[in-house]
C-alpha positions as a printed NumPy array, in Angstrom:
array([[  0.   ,   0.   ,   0.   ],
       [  1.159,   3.631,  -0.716],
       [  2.592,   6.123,   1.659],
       [ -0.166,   8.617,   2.03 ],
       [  2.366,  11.206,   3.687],
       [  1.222,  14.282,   2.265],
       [  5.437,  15.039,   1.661],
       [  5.294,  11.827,  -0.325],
       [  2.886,  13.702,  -3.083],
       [  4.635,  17.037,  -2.922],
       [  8.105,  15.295,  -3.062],
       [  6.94 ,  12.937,  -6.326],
       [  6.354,  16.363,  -7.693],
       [  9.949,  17.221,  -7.693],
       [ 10.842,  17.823, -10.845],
       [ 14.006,  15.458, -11.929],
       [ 16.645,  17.846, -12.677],
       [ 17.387,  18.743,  -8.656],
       [ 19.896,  21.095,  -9.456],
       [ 16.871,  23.304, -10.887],
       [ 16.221,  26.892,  -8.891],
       [ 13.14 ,  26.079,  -7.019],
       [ 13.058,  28.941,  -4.657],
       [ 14.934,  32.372,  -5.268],
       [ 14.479,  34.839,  -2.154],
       [ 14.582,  38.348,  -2.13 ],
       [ 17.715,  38.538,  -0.575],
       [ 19.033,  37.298,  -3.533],
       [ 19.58 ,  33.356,  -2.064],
       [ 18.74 ,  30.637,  -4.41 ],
       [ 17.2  ,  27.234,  -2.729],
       [ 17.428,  24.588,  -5.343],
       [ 15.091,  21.537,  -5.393],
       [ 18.199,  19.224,  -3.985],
       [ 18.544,  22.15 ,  -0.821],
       [ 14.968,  21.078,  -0.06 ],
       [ 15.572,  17.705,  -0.606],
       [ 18.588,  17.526,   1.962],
       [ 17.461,  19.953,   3.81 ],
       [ 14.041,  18.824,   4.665],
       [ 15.839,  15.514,   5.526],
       [ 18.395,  16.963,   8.244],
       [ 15.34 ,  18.474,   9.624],
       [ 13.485,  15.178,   9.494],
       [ 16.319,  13.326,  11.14 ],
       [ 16.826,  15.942,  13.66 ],
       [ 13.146,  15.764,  15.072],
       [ 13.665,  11.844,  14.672],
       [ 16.345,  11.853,  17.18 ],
       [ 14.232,  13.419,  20.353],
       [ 12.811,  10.287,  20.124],
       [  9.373,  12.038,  20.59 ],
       [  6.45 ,   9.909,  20.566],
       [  4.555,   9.538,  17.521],
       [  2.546,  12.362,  15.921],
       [  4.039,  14.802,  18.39 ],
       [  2.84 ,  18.552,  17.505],
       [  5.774,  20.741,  16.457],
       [  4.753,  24.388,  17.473],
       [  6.275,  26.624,  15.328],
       [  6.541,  30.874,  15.888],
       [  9.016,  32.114,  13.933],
       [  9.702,  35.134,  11.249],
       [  8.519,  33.738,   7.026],
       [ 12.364,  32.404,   5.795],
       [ 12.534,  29.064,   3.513],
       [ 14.39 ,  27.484,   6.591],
       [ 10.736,  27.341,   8.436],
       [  9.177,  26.109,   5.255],
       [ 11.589,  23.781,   5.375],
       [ 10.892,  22.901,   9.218],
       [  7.013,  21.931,   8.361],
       [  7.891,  20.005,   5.652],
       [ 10.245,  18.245,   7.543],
       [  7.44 ,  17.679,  10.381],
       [  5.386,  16.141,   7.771],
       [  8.135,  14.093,   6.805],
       [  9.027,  12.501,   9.925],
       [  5.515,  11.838,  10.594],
       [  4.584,  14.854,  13.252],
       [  1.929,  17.771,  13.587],
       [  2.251,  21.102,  12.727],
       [  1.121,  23.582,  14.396],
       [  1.917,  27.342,  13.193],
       [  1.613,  30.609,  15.293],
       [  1.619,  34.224,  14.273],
       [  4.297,  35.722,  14.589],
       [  2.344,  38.43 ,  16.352],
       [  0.938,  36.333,  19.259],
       [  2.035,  37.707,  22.74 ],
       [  2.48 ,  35.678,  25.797],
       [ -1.161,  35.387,  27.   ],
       [ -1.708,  33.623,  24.157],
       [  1.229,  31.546,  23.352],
       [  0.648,  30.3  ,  27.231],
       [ -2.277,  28.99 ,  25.978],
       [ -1.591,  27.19 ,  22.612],
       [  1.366,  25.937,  24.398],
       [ -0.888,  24.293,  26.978],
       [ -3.445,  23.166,  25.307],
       [ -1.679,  21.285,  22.458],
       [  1.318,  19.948,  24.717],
       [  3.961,  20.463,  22.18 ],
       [  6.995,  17.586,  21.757],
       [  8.963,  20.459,  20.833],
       [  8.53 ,  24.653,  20.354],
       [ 10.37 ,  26.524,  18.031],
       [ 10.657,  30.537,  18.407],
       [ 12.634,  33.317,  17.332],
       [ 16.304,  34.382,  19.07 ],
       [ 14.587,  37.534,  20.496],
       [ 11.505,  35.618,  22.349],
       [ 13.549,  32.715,  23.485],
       [ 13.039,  33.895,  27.229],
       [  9.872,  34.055,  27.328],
       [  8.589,  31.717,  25.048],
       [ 11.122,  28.83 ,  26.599],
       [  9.783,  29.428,  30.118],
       [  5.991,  28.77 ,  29.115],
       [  7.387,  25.461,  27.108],
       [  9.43 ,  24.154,  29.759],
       [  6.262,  25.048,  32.256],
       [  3.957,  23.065,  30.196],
       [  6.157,  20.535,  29.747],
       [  7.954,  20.866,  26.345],
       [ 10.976,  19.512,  26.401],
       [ 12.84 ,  20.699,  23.362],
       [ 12.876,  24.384,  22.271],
       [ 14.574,  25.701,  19.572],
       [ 15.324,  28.893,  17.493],
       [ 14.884,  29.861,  14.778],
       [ 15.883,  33.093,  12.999],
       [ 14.719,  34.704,   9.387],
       [ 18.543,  34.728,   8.74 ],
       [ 19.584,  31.111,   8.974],
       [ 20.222,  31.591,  12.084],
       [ 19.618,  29.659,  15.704],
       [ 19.827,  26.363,  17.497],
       [ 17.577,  24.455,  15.429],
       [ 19.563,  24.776,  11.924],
       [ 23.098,  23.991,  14.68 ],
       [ 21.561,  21.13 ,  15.4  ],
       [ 20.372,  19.624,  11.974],
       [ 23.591,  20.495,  10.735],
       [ 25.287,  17.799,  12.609],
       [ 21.735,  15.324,  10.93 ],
       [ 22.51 ,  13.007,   8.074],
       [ 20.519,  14.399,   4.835],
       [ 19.35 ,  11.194,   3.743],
       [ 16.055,  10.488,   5.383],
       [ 13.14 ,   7.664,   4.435],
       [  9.645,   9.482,   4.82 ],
       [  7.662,   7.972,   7.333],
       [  4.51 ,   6.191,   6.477],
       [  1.564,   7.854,   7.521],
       [ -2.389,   7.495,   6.595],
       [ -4.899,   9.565,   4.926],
       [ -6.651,  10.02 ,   8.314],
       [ -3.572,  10.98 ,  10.364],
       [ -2.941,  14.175,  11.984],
       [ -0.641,  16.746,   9.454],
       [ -1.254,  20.291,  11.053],
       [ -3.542,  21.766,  13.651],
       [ -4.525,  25.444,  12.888],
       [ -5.428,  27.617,  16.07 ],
       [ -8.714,  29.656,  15.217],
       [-10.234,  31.905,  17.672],
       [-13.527,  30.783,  18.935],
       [-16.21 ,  33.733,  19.736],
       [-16.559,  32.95 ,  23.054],
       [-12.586,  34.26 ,  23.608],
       [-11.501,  30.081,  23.812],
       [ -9.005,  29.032,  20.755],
       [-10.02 ,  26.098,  19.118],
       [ -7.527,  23.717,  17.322],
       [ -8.614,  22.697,  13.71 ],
       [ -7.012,  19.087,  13.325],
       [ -6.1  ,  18.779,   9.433],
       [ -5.043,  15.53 ,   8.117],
       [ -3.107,  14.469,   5.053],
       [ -6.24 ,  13.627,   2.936],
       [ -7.087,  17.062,   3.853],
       [ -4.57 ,  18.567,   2.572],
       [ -3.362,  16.969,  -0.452],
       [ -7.193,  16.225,  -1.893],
       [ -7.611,  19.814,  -1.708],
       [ -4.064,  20.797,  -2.936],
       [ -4.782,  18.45 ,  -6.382],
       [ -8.   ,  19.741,  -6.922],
       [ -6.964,  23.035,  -6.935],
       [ -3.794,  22.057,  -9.428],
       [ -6.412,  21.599, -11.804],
       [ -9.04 ,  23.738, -11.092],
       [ -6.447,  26.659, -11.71 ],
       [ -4.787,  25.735, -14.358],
       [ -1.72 ,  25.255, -13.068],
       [  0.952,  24.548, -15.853],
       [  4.435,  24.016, -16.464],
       [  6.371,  26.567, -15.913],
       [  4.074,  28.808, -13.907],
       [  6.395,  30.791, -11.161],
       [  4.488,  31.953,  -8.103],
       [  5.328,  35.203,  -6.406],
       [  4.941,  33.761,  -2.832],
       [  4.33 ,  37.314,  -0.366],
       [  1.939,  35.516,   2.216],
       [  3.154,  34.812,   5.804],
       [  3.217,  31.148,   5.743],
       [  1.578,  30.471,   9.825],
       [ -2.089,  30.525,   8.161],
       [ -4.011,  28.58 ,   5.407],
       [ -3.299,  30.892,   2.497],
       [  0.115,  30.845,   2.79 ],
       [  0.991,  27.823,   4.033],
       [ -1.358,  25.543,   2.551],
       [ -2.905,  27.082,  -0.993],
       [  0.153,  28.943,  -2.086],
       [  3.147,  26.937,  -0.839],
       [  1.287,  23.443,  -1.972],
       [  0.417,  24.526,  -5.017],
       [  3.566,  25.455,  -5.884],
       [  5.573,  22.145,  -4.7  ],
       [  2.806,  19.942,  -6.456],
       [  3.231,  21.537,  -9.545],
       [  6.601,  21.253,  -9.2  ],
       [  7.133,  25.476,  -9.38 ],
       [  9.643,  28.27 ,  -8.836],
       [  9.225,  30.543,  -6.253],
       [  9.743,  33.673,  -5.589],
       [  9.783,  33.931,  -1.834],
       [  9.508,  38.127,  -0.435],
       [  9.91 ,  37.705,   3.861],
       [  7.943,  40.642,   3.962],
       [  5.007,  41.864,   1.571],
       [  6.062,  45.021,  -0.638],
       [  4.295,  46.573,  -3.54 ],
       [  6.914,  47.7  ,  -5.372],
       [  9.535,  44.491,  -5.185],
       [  6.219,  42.516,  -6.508],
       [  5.336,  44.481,  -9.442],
       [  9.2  ,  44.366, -10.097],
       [  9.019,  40.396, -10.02 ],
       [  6.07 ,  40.465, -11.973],
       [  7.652,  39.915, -15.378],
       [  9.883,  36.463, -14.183],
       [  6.492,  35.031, -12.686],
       [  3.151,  33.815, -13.509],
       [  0.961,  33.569, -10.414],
       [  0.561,  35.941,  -7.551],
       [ -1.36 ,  35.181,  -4.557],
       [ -2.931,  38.28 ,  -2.07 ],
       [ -5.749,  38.952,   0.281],
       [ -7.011,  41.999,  -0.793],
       [ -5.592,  44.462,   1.443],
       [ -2.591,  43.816,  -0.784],
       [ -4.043,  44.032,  -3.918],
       [ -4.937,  47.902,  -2.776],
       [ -1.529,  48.653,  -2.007],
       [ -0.73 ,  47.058,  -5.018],
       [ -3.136,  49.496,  -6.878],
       [ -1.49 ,  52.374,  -4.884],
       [  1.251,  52.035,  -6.835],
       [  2.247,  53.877, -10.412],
       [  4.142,  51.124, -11.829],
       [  1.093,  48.867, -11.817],
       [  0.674,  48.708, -16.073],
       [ -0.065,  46.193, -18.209],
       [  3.099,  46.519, -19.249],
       [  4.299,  44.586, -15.768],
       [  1.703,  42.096, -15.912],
       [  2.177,  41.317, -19.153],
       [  3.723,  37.836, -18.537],
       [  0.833,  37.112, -15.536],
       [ -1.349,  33.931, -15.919],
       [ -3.217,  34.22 , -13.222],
       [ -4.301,  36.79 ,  -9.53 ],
       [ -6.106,  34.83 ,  -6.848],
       [ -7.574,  36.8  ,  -3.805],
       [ -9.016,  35.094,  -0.705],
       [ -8.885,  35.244,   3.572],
       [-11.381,  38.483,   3.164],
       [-13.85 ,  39.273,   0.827],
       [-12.384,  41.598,  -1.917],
       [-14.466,  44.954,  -2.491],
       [-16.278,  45.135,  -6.109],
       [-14.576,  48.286,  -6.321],
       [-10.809,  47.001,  -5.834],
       [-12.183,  44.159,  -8.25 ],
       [-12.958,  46.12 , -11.329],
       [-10.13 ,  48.512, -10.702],
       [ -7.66 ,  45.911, -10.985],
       [ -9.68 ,  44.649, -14.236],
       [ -9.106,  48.067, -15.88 ],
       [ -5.633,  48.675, -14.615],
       [ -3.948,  45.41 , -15.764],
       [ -6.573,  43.675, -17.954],
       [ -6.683,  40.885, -15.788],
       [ -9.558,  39.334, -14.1  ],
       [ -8.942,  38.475,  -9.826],
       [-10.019,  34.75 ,  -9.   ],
       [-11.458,  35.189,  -5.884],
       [-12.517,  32.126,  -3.554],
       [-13.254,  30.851,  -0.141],
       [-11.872,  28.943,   2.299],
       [-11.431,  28.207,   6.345],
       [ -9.072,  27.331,   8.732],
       [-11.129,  24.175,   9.499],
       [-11.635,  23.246,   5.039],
       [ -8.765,  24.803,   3.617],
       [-10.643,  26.014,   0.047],
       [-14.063,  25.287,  -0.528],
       [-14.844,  27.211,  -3.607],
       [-13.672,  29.166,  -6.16 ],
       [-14.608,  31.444,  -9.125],
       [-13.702,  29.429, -12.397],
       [-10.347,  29.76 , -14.321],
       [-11.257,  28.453, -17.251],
       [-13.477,  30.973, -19.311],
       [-15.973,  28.104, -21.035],
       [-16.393,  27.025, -16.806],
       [-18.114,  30.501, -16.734],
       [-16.746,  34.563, -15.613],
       [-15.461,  35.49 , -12.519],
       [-17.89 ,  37.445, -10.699],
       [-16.845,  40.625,  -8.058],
       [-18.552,  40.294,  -5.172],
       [-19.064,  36.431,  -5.516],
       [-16.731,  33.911,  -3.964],
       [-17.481,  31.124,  -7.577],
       [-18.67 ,  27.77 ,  -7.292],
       [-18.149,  24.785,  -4.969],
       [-14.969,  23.15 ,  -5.527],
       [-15.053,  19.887,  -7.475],
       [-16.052,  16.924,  -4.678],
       [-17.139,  19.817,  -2.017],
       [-20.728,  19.864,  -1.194],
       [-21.713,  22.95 ,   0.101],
       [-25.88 ,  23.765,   0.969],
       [-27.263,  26.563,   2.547],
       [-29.747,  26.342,   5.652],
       [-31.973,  28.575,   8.14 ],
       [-31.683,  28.358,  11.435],
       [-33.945,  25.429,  11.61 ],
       [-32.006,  23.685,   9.626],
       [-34.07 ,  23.444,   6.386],
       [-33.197,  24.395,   2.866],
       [-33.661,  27.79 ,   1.884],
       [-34.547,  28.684,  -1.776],
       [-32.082,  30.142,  -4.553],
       [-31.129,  33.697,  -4.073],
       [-31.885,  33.79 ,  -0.476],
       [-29.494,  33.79 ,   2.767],
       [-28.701,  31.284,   5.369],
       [-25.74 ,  29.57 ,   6.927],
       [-23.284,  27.971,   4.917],
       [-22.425,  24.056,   5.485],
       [-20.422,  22.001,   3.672],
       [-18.735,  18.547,   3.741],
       [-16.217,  16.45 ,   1.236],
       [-12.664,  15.016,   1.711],
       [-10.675,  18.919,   3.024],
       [-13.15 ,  18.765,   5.958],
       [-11.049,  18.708,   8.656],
       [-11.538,  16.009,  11.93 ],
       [-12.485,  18.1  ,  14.389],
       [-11.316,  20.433,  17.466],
       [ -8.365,  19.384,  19.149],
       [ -9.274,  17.762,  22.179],
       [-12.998,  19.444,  22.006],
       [-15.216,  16.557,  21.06 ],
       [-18.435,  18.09 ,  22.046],
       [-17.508,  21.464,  20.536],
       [-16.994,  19.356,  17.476],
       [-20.238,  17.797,  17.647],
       [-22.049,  20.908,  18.025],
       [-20.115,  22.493,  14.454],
       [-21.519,  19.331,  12.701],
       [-24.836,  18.506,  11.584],
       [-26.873,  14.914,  12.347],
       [-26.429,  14.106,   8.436],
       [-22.109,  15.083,   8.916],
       [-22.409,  18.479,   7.252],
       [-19.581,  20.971,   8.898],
       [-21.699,  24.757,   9.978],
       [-18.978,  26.933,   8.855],
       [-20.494,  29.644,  10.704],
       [-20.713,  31.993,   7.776],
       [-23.798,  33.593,   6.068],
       [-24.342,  33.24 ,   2.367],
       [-26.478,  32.527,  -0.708],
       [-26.262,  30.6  ,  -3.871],
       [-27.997,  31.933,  -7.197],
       [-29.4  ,  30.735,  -9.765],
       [-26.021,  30.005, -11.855],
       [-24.547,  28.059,  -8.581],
       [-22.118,  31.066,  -7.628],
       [-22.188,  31.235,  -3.822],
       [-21.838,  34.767,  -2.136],
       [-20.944,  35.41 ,   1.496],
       [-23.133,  37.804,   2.751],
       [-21.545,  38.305,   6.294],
       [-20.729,  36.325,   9.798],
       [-22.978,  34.582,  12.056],
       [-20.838,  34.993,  15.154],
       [-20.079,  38.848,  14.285],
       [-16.192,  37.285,  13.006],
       [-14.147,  40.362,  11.634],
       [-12.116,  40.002,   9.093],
       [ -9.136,  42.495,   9.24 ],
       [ -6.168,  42.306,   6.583],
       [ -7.206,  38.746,   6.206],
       [ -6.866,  38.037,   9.706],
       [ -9.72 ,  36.783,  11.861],
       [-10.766,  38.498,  14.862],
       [-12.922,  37.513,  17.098],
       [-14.539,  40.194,  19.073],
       [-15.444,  38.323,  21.971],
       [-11.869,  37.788,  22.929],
       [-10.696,  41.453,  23.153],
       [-14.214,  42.338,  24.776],
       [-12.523,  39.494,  27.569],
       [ -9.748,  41.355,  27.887],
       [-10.851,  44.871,  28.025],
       [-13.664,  43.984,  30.224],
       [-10.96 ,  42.758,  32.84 ],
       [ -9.673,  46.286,  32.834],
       [ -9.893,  48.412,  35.827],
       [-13.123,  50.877,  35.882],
       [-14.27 ,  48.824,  32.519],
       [-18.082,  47.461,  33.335],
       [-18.82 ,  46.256,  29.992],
       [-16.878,  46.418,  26.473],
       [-18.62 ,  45.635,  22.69 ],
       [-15.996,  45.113,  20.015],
       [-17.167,  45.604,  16.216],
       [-15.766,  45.207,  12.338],
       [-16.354,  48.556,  10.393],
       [-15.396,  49.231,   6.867],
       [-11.679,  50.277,   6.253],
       [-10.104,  51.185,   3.265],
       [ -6.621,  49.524,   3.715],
       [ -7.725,  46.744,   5.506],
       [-11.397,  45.89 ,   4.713],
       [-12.439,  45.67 ,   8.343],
       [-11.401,  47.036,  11.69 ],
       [-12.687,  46.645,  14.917],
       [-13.989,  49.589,  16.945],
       [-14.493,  49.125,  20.773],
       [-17.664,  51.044,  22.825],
       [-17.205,  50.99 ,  25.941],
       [-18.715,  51.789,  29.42 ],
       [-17.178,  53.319,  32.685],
       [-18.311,  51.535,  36.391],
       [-20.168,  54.248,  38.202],
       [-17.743,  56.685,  39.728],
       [-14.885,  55.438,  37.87 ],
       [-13.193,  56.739,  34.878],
       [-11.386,  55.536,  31.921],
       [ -9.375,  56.441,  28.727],
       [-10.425,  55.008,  25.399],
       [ -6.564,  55.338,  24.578],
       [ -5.027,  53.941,  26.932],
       [ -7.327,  50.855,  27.214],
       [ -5.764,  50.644,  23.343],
       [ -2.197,  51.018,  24.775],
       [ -2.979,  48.002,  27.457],
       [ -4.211,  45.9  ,  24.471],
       [ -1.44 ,  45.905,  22.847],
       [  0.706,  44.537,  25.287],
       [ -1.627,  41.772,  25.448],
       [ -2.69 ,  41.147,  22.148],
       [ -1.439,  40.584,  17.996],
       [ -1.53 ,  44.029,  16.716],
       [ -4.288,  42.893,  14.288],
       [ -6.326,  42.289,  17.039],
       [ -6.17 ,  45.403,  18.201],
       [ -9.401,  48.036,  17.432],
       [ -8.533,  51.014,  15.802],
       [-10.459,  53.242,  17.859],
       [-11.911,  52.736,  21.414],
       [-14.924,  55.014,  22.262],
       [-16.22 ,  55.678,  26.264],
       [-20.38 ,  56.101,  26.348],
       [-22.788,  56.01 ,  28.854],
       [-24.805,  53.301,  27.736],
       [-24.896,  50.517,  24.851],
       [-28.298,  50.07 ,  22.464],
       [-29.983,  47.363,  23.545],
       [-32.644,  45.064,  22.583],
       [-35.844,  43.839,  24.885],
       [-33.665,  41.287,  26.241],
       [-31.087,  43.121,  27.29 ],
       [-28.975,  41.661,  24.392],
       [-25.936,  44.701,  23.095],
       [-27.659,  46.002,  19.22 ],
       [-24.364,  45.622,  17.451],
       [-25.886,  46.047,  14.187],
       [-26.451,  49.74 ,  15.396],
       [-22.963,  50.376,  16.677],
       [-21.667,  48.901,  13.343],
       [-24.404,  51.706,  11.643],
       [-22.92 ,  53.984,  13.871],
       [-19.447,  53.987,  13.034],
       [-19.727,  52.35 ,   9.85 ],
       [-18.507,  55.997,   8.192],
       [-15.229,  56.369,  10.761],
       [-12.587,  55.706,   7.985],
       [-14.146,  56.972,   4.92 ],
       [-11.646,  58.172,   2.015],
       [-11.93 ,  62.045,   2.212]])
């Protein structure tokens, strides 16, 4: 029987000639496919001699470099679970990722080795590493001493590859346990379903601790057996100079606007393009058809989760039908995907209800939360996604918005229920609401209202300040206002819709 290691697939797709460029940075370093090869292996057989138990999660919070795309492809290889962080979680919540998932081993950056170490060696992690975005730290010291030959370990469609942490609205992370079938029936469906040729180059700008980058882009790329050009950080102007030696470029759409922001944006530099994909937050109509008449190219826009990776996309192929602004395509080829009201029944074409969906990138559940698991699934295994959408009559799906008032900021999800926690343990705080308003940079921001305890007074900025010493800096709302009161409903429930009405105007273009 065949390995179903998801690094067997990608590393079949090698191409044969090793000594081919398969990543060029821009720091001008050139990874060929033998580096990843040998590389992956040290890695592999580093991790292998811990002697960690089997399917141990690897947590993983370092700056984007090749060396830590190299470090989860070497976790897949040796048969372990992945588990990313952003690079922008502080120590509240690493505490908490680190003790719920019980990491074998944590690797962090050179800078947040004090801190992070101490919460690993607390929660029982007995290897940390480091890891810089210069090939530097204790992990690569180690591996260097590693032989870089290494047999890849067998592993099931069913087993554990990756768990992604996604913020639950009730403040509580929830781990999304991915498995190889997962990830490698999505990552060939979507080698087809967009085209991808021989070839094709991607221009790879996407932190690489999330689905997006990680998954979709870096996948993609390896199973087609593609160049890429890796950028550590995202800039306009070094990606509409790499334009011309690539083919695919991958973006939520706050960088697509920066992208537009930018002179040198011509046909002229997209002229050797194939193909712009936008996802991780919906993509204004506006930036959509802007980008149409700037470039002549049409944006593929499409939809995914944490807990699917993709589940649908706007076609590629013309004679498959036109990609529609404002729409997020069809469901991807084996995905079902229905929409329901709240009593669970079928609603008709054109109108809204949640979003459910099942097929092979369905992921296995919530790490270690069976009956929060249950609850996300339906009697007839359909997975609520939680999102609110429609289908029409041509079997494009739209999102309309969020059942659990999810914002999406820069393509990051925010969950407001977790910064109302922490603001409402602020002194002289008696209640916080948190909501997503309309930004022009990053599609949505959150704005916090919030009320003083009688007699006591507080500082909308400085409540800001506190957050972010606590908090990712995308978590943190863009404005914090200090009322008497907060609309309510009969039953006492906070009217969010009429804060979001409220401030819906705040960061308006002049």
């Amino acid at each position: 029987m065949s390995n179903e290691n998801l690094f067997a697939a990608l590393r079949a797709a090698f191409p044969s000639d090793l000594s081919a460029v398969a990543i060029e940075t821009d720091n001008h370093l050139h990874y060929r496919w033998g580096d990843l090869e040998r590389g992956t292996a040290m890695l592999a057989n580093l991790l292998e001699s811990l002697a960690l138990p089997a399917q141990s999660r690897i947590a993983v919070q370092v700056e984007k470099s090749v060396e830590a795309a190299m470090l989860y492809l070497a976790t897949l290889r040796a048969g372990h679970v992945f588990l990313p962080l952003n690079t922008a979680y502080q120590k509240a919540e690493i505490e908490y990722f680190v003790g719920n998932a019980e990491p074998a081993v944590v690797v962090c950056t050179p800078k947040n080795f004090g801190w992070v170490s101490k919460i690993a060696f607390k929660c029982g992690t007995r290897n940390v590493f480091t890891l810089g975005d210069d090939r530097t730290g204790s992990l690569l010291e180690r591996a260097a001493h590693c032989s870089d030959v290494h047999a890849v370990v067998e592993r099931r469609e069913d087993d554990l590859a990756a768990i992604l942490y996604t913020s639950g609205t009730t403040g509580r992370s929830k781990g999304a346990m991915l498995t190889h079938g997962n990830l490698l029936s999505n990552a060939q469906v979507l080698k087809d379903y967009w085209g991808w040729q021989p070839g094709d180059v991607l221009i790879h700008a996407l932190p690489i601790f999330h689905v997006h980058g990680l998954f979709v882009a870096l996948h993609g790329a390896l199973l087609n057996g593609s160049k890429m050009i890796w950028l550590g950080k995202f800039d306009p102007k070094t990606v509409i100079e790499a334009m011309p030696r690539a083919t695919v470029f991958m973006g939520v759409p706050t960088l697509y606007v920066r992208l537009l922001a930018e002179p040198t944006l011509d046909r002229e530099a997209v002229r050797n393009m194939r193909l712009f994909i936008a996802g991780s937050a919906p993509l204004l109509v506006e930036t959509f058809r802007e980008w149409q008449e700037r470039t002549g190219h049409t944006i593929l826009e499409r939809y995914g989760m944490s807990e699917t990776a993709m589940l649908t996309s706007n076609p590629y192929r013309a004679e498959a039908g036109e990609r529609r602004g404002g729409t997020v395509g069809f469901p991807l080829p084996g995905v079902g995907l229905r929409v329901r009201d709240d009593a669970g029944q079928a609603v008709a074409t054109g109108e809204i209800g949640g979003i459910e969906v099942r097929g092979p990138n369905v992921f296995k559940g919530y790490w270690r939360m069976p009956e929060k698991t249950k609850d996300e699934f339906t009697a007839d295994g359909w997975f609520r996604t939680g999102d609110v959408g429609k289908i029409d009559e041509r079997g494009y799906v739209t999102i309309v918005g969020r059942s659990k008032d999810l914002i999406i900021s820069g393509g990051y999800n925010v969950y407001p229920a977790e910064i109302e926690g922490y603001i409402n343990d602020m002194p002289g705080v008696a209640e916080s609401a948190v909501v997503g308003v309309p930004h022009p940079d990053f599609g949505e921001v959150g704005v916090a209202v919030v009320i003083a305890k009688p007699g006591t007074q507080v500082d909308g900025d400085k409540i800001v300040g506190v957050l972010k010493s606590q908090l990712a800096n995308f978590k943190i709302p863009k404005r914090c206002f200090v009322v008497d009161e907060l609309p309510r409903n009969a039953m006492g429930k906070v009217q969010k819709n009429l804060l979001r009405e409220q401030h819906k105007g705040l960061f308006d273009l002049p």
